[in-house]
Each structure stands twice: as structure tokens, then as C-alpha cells.
C-alpha positions as CSV (number, residue, x, y, z in Angstrom):
1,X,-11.6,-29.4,15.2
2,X,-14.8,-29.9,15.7
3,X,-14.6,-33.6,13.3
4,X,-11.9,-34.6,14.8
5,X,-9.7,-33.9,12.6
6,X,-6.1,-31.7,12.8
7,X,-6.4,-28.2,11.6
8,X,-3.6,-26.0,10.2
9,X,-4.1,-22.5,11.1
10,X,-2.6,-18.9,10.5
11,X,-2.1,-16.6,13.7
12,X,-4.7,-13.8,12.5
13,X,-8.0,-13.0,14.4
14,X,-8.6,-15.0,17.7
15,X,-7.8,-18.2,16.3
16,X,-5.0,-18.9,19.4
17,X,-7.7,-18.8,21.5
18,X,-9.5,-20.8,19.6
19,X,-7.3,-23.6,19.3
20,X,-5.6,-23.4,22.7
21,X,-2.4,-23.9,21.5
22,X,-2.6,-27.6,20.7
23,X,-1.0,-27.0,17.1
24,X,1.2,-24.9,15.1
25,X,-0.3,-21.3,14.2
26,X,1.8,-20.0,10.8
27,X,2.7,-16.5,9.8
28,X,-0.7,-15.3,7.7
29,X,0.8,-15.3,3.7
30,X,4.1,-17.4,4.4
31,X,3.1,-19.9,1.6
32,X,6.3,-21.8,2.1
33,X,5.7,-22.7,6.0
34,X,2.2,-23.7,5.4
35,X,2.7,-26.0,2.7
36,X,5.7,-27.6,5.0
37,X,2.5,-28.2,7.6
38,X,0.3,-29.6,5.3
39,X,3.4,-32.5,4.1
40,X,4.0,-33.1,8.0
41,X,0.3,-33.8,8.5
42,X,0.7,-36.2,5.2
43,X,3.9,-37.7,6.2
44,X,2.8,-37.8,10.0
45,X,1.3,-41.3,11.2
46,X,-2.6,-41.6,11.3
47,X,-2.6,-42.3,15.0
48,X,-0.7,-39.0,15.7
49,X,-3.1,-37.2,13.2
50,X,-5.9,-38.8,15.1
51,X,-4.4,-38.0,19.0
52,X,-4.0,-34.7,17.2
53,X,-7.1,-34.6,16.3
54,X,-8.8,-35.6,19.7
55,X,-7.1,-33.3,21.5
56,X,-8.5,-30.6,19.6
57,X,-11.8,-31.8,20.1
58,X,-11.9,-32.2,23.7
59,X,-10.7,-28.3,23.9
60,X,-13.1,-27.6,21.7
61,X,-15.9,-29.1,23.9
62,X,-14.2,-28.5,27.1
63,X,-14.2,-24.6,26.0
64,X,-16.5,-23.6,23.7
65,X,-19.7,-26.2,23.8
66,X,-23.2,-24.9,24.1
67,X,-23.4,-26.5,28.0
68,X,-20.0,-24.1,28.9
69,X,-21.5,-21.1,27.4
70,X,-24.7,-21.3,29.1
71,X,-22.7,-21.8,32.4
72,X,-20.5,-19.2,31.8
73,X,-23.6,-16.6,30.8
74,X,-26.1,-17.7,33.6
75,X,-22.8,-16.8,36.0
76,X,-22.5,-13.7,34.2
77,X,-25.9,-13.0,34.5
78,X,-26.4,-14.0,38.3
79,X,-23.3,-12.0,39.2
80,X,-25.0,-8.5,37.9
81,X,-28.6,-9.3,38.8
């Protein structure tokens, strides 16, 4: 995500959260569906990888970047001070 790039991802931990439901998230240990991802990223056309890809990105930084978690804490910290 955070070069751009598409990720493929198994639904375990807090990954959905993580990628905001942009792409796919695949059964932990189903071999057979990630493997189909992985040829539909190959077969898929580089400017869908790369809008993919972008996307991604811009939730990454729109969610997770150093200048939204210092807002978020310095609200946190104002609100019970």
C-alpha cells in the first residue's frame, strides 16, 4: 500500500480496517482463492493495477499518516485534560 502498489490480503487480524475495503480480503489457508488473486493481478491491465494501487495509498494516508494520528491523539488528549 504504502508503494503504491495492490496488495492481496487474508481476512485475519485487523487487516479490513487496514485496507478499507478497497480490495479483495481471502479466507486465511484457501490456497486455491489466493493464487486465483494473484493471476487476476497478472492478467489485470497495469493501469487498473496502478488506480488500484493509488487508491490504496490515498487511504493509507488519508487514515493512518503520522499528521492524522497526531490529530487524532492531541483531540484525544484535549478532550480528557
Amino acid at each position: 500500500m504504502a508503494c503504491k502498489l495492490p496488495i492481496i490480503a487474508t481476512d485475519a487480524g485487523g487487516i479490513r480496517e487496514v485496507i478499507g475495503g478497497i480490495t479483495n480480503l481471502y479466507l486465511p489457508g484457501n490456497v486455491l482463492q489466493i493464487s486465483k488473486a494473484f493471476l487476476g493481478y497478472y492478467e489485470m491491465k497495469e493501469q487498473d493495477r496502478v488506480q488500484i494501487g493509488e487508491k490504496l495509498f490515498d487511504y493509507l494516508q488519508a487514515t493512518f499518516s503520522t499528521t492524522v494520528f497526531r490529530r487524532r491523539l492531541l483531540g484525544f488528549v484535549n478532550a480528557y485534560s
